[in-house]
PyMOL commands that place a pseudoatom at each C-alpha (Angstrom):
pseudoatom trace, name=CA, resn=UNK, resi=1, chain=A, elem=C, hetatm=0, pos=[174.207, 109.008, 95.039]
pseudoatom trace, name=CA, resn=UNK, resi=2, chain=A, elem=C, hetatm=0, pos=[177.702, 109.308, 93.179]
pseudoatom trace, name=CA, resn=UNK, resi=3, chain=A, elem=C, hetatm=0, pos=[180.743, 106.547, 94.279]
pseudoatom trace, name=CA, resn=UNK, resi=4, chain=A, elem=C, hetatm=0, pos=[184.043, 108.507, 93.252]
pseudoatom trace, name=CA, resn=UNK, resi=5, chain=A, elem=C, hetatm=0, pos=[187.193, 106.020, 93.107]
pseudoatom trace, name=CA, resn=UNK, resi=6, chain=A, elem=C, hetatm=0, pos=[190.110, 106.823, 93.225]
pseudoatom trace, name=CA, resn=UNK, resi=7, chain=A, elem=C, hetatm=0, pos=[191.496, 103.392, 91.711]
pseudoatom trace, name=CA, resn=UNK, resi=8, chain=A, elem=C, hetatm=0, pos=[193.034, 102.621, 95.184]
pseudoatom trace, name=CA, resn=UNK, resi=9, chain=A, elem=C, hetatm=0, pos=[193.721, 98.867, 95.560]
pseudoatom trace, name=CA, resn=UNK, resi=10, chain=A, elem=C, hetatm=0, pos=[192.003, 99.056, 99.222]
pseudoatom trace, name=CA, resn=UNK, resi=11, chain=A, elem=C, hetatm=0, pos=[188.699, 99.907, 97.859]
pseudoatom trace, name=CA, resn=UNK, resi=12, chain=A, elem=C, hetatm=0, pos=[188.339, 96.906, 96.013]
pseudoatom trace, name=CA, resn=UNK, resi=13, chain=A, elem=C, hetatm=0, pos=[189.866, 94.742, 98.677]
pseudoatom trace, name=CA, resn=UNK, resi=14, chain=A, elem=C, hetatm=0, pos=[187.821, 96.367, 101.499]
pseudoatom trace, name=CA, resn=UNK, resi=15, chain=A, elem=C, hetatm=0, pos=[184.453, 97.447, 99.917]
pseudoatom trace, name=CA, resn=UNK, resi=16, chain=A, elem=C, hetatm=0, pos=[184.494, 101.558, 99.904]
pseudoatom trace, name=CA, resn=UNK, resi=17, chain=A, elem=C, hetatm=0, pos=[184.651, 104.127, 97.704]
pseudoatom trace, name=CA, resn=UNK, resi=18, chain=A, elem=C, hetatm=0, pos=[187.213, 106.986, 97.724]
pseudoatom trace, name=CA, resn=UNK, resi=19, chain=A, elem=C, hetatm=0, pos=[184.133, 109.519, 98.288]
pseudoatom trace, name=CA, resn=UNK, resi=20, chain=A, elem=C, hetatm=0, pos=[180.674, 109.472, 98.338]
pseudoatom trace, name=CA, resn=UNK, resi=21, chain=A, elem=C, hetatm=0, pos=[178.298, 112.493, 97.549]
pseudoatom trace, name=CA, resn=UNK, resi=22, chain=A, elem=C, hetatm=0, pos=[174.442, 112.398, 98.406]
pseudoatom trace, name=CA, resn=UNK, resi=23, chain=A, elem=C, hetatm=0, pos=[173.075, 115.849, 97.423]
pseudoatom trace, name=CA, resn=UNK, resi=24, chain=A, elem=C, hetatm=0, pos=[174.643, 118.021, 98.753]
pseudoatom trace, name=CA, resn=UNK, resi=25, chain=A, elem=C, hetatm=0, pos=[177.215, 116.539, 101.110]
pseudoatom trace, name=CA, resn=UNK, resi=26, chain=A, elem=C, hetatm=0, pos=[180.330, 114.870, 100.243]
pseudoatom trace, name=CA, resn=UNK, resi=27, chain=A, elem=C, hetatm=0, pos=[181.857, 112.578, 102.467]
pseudoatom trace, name=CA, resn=UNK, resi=28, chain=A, elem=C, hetatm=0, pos=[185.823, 111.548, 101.526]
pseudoatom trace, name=CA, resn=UNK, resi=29, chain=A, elem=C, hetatm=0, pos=[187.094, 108.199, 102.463]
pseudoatom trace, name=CA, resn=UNK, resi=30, chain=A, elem=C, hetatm=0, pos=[190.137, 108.013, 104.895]
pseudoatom trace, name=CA, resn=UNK, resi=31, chain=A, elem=C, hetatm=0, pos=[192.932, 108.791, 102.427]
pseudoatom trace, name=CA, resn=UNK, resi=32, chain=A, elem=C, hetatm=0, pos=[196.561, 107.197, 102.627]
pseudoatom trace, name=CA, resn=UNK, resi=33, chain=A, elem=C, hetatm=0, pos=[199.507, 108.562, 101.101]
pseudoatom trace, name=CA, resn=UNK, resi=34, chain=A, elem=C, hetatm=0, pos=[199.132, 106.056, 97.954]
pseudoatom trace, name=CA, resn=UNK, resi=35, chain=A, elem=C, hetatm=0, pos=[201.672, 106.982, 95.116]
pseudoatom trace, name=CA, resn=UNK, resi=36, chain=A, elem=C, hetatm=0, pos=[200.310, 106.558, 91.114]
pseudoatom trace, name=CA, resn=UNK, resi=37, chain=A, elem=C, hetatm=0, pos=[201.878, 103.103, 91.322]
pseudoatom trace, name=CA, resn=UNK, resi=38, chain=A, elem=C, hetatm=0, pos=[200.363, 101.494, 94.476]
pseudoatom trace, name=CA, resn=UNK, resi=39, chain=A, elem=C, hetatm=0, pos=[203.156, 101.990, 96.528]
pseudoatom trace, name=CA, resn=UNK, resi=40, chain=A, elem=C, hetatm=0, pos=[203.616, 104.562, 99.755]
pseudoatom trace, name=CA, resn=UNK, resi=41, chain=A, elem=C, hetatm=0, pos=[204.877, 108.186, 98.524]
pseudoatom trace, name=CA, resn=UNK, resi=42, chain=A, elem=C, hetatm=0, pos=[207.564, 109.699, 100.425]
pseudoatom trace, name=CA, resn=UNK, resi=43, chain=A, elem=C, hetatm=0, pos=[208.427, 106.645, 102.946]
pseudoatom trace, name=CA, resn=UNK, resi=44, chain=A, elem=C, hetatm=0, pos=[209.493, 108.818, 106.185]
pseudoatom trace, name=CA, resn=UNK, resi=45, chain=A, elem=C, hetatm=0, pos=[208.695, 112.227, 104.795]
pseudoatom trace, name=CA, resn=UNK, resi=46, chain=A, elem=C, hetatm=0, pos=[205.142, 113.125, 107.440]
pseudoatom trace, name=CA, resn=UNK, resi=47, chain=A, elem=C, hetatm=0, pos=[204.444, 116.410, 105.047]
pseudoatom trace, name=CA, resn=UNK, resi=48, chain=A, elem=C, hetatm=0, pos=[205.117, 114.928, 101.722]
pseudoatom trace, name=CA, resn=UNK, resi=49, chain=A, elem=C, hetatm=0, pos=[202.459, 112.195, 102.691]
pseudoatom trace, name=CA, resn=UNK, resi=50, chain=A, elem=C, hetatm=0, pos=[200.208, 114.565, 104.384]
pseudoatom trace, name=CA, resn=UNK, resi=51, chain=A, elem=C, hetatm=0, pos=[200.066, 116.785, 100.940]
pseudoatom trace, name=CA, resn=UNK, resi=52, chain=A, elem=C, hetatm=0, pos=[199.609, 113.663, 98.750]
pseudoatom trace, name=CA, resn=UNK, resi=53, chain=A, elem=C, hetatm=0, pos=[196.944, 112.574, 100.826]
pseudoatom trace, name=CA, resn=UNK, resi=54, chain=A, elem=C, hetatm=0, pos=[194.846, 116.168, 100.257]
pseudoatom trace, name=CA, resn=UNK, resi=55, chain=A, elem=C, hetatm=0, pos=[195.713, 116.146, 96.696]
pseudoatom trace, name=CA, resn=UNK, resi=56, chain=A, elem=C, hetatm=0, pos=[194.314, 112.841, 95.961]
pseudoatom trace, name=CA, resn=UNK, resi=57, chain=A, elem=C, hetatm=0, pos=[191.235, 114.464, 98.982]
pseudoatom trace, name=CA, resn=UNK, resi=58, chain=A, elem=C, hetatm=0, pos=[190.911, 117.462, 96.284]
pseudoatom trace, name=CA, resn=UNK, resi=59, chain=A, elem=C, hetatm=0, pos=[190.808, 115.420, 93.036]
pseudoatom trace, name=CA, resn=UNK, resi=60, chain=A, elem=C, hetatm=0, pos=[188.045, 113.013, 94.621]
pseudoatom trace, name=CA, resn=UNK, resi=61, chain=A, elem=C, hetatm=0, pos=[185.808, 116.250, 95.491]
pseudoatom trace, name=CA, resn=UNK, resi=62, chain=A, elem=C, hetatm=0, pos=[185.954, 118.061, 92.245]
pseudoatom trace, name=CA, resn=UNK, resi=63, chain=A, elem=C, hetatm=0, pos=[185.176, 114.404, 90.969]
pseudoatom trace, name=CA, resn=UNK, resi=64, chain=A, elem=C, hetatm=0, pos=[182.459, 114.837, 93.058]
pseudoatom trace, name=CA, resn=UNK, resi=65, chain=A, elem=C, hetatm=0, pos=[181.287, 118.042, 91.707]
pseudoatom trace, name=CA, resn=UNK, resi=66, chain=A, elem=C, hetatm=0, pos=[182.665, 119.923, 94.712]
pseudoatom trace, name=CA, resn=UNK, resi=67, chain=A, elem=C, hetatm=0, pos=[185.561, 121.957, 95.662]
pseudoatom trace, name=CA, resn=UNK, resi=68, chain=A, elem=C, hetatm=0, pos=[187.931, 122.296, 98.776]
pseudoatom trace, name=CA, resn=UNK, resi=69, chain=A, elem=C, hetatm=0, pos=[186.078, 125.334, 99.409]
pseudoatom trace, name=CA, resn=UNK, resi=70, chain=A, elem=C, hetatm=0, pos=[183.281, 123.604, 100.180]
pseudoatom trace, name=CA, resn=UNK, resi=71, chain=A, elem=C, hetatm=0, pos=[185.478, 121.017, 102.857]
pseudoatom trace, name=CA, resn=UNK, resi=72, chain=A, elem=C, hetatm=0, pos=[183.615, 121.617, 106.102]
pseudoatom trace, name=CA, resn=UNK, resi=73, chain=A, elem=C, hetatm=0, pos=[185.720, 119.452, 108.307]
pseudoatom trace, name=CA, resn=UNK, resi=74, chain=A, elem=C, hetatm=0, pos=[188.892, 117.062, 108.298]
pseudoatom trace, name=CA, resn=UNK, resi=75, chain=A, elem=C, hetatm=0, pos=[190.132, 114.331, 110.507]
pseudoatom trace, name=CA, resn=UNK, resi=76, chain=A, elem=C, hetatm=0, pos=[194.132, 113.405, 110.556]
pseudoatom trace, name=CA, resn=UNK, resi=77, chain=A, elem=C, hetatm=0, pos=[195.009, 110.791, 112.061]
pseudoatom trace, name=CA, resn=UNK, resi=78, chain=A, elem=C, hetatm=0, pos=[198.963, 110.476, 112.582]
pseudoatom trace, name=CA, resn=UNK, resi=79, chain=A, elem=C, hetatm=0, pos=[201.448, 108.158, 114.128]
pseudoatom trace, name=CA, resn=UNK, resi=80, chain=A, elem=C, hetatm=0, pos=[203.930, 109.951, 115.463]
pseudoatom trace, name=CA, resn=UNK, resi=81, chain=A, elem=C, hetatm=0, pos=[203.066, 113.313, 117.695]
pseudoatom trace, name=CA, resn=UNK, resi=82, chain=A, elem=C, hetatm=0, pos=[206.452, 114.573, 116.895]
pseudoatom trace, name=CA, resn=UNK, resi=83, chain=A, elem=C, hetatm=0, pos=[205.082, 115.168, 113.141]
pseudoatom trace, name=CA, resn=UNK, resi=84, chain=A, elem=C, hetatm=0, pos=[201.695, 117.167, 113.903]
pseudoatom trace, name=CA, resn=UNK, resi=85, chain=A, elem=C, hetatm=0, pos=[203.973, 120.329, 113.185]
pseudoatom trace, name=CA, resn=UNK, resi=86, chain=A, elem=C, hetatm=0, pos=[204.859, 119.041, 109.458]
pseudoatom trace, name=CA, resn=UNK, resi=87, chain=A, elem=C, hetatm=0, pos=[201.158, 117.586, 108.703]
pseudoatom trace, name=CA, resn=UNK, resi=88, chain=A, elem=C, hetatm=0, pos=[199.344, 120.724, 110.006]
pseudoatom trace, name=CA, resn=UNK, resi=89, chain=A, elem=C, hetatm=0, pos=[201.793, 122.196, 108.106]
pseudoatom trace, name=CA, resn=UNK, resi=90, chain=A, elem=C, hetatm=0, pos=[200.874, 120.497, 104.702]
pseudoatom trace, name=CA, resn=UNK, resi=91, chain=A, elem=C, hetatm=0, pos=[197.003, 121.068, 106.143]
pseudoatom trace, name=CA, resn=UNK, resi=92, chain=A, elem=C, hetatm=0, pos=[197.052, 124.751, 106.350]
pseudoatom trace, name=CA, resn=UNK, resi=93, chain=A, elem=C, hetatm=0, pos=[198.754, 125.085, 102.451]
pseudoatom trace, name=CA, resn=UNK, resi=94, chain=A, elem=C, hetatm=0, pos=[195.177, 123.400, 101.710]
pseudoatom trace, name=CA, resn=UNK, resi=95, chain=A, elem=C, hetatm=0, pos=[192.478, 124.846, 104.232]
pseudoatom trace, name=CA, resn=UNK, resi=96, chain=A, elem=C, hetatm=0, pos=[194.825, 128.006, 105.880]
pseudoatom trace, name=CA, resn=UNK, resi=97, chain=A, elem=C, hetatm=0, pos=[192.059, 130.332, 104.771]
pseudoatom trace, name=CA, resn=UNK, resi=98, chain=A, elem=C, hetatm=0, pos=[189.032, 127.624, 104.673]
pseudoatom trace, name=CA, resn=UNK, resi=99, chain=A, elem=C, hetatm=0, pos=[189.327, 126.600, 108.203]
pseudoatom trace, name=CA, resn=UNK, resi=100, chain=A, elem=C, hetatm=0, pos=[187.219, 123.831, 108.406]
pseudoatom trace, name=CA, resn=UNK, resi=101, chain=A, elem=C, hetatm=0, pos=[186.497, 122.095, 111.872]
pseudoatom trace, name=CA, resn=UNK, resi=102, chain=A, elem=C, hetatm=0, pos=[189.330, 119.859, 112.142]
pseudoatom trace, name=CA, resn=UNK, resi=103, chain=A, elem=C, hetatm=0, pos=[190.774, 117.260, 114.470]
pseudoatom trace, name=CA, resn=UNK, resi=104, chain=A, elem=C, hetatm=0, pos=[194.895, 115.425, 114.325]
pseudoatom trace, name=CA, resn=UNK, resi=105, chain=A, elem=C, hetatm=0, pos=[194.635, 111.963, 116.341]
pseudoatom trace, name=CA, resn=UNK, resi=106, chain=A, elem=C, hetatm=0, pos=[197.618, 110.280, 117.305]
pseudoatom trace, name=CA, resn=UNK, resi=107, chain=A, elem=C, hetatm=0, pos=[196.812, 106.475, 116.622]
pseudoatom trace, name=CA, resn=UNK, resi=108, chain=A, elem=C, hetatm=0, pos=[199.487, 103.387, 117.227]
pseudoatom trace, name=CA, resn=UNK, resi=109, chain=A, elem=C, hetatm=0, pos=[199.406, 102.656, 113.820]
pseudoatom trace, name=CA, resn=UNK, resi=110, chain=A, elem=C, hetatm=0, pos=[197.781, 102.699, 109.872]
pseudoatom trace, name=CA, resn=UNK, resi=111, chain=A, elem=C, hetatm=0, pos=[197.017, 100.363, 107.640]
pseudoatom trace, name=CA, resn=UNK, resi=112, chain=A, elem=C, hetatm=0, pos=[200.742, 100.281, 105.901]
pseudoatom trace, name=CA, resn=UNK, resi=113, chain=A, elem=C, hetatm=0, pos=[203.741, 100.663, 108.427]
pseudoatom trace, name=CA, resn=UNK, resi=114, chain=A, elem=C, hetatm=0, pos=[205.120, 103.199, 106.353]
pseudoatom trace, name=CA, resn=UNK, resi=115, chain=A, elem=C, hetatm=0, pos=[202.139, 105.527, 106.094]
pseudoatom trace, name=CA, resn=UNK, resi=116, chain=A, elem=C, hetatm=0, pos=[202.367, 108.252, 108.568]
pseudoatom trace, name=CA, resn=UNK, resi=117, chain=A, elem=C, hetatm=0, pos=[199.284, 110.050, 108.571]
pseudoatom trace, name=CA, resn=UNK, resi=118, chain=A, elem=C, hetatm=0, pos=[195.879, 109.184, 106.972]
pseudoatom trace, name=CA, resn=UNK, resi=119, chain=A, elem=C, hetatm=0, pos=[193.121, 111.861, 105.932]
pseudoatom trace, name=CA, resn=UNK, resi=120, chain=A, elem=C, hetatm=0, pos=[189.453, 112.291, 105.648]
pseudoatom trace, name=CA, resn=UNK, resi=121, chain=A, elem=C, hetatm=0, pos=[187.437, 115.403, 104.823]
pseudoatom trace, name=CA, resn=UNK, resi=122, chain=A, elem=C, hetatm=0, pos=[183.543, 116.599, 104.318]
pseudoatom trace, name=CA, resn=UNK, resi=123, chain=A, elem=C, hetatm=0, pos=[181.996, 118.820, 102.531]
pseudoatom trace, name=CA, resn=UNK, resi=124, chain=A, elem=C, hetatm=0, pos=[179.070, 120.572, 102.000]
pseudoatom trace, name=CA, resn=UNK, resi=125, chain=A, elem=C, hetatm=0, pos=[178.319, 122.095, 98.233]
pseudoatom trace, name=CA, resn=UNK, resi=126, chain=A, elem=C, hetatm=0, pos=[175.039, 124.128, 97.453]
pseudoatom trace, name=CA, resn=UNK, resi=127, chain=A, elem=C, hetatm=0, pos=[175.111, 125.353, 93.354]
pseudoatom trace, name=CA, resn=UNK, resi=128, chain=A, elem=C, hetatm=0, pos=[176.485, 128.587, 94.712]
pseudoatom trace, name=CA, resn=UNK, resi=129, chain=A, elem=C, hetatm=0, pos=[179.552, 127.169, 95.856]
pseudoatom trace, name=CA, resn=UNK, resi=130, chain=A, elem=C, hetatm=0, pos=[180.518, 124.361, 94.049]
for i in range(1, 130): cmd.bond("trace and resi %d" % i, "trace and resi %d" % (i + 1))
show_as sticks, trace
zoom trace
């Protein structure tokens, strides 16, 4: 088993790691839009936190010896459905020709009140794909 971190305060604080892989699946934590810093990127800006949450998705996977090639399915969850048209957006500049199964929840709130939409993605890598 390889524990990827992504240095998020959280994990510590809550006991998880930012991705886990066991052979050949990789299974990435739900994924906030946490700046360098600590802090929330892009307060009120749904697709600027949407993309930093899949690149910080798509460093933790090639961490992980995979790629987002290999990303099988996501899960979004969101708090406002007035911004599923600005996070899918962000979504499809990562997985537009992927396609993995994916599902956008609406959900009355995250752990931050200034984080808009949380992330989580799996994979599947086989040496051919990686």
């Amino acid at each position: 088993m390889k524990r990827v971190s992504s240095g998020s305060s959280f994990e510590k604080t809550i006991g998880f790691s930012r991705a886990v892989r066991i052979s050949n699946l990789i299974a990435v934590s739900g994924t906030g839009p946490i700046a360098p810093d600590g802090s929330t990127a892009s307060p009120g800006d749904a697709y600027a936190q949407a993309k930093r949450c899949l690149e910080i998705i798509a460093e933790a996977i090639k961490e992980a010896g995979g790629s987002l090639d290999n990303v099988f399915r996501t899960r979004m969850y969101i708090t406002d459905a007035s911004d599923q048209d600005k996070i899918g957006r962000a979504h499809g500049e990562y997985f537009g020709k992927i396609k993995p199964a994916s599902t956008m929840v609406v959900v009355k709130a995250l752990v931050r009140d200034d984080w808009l939409v949380e992330i989580e993605a799996d994979c599947y890598v086989t040496k051919g794909n990686a």
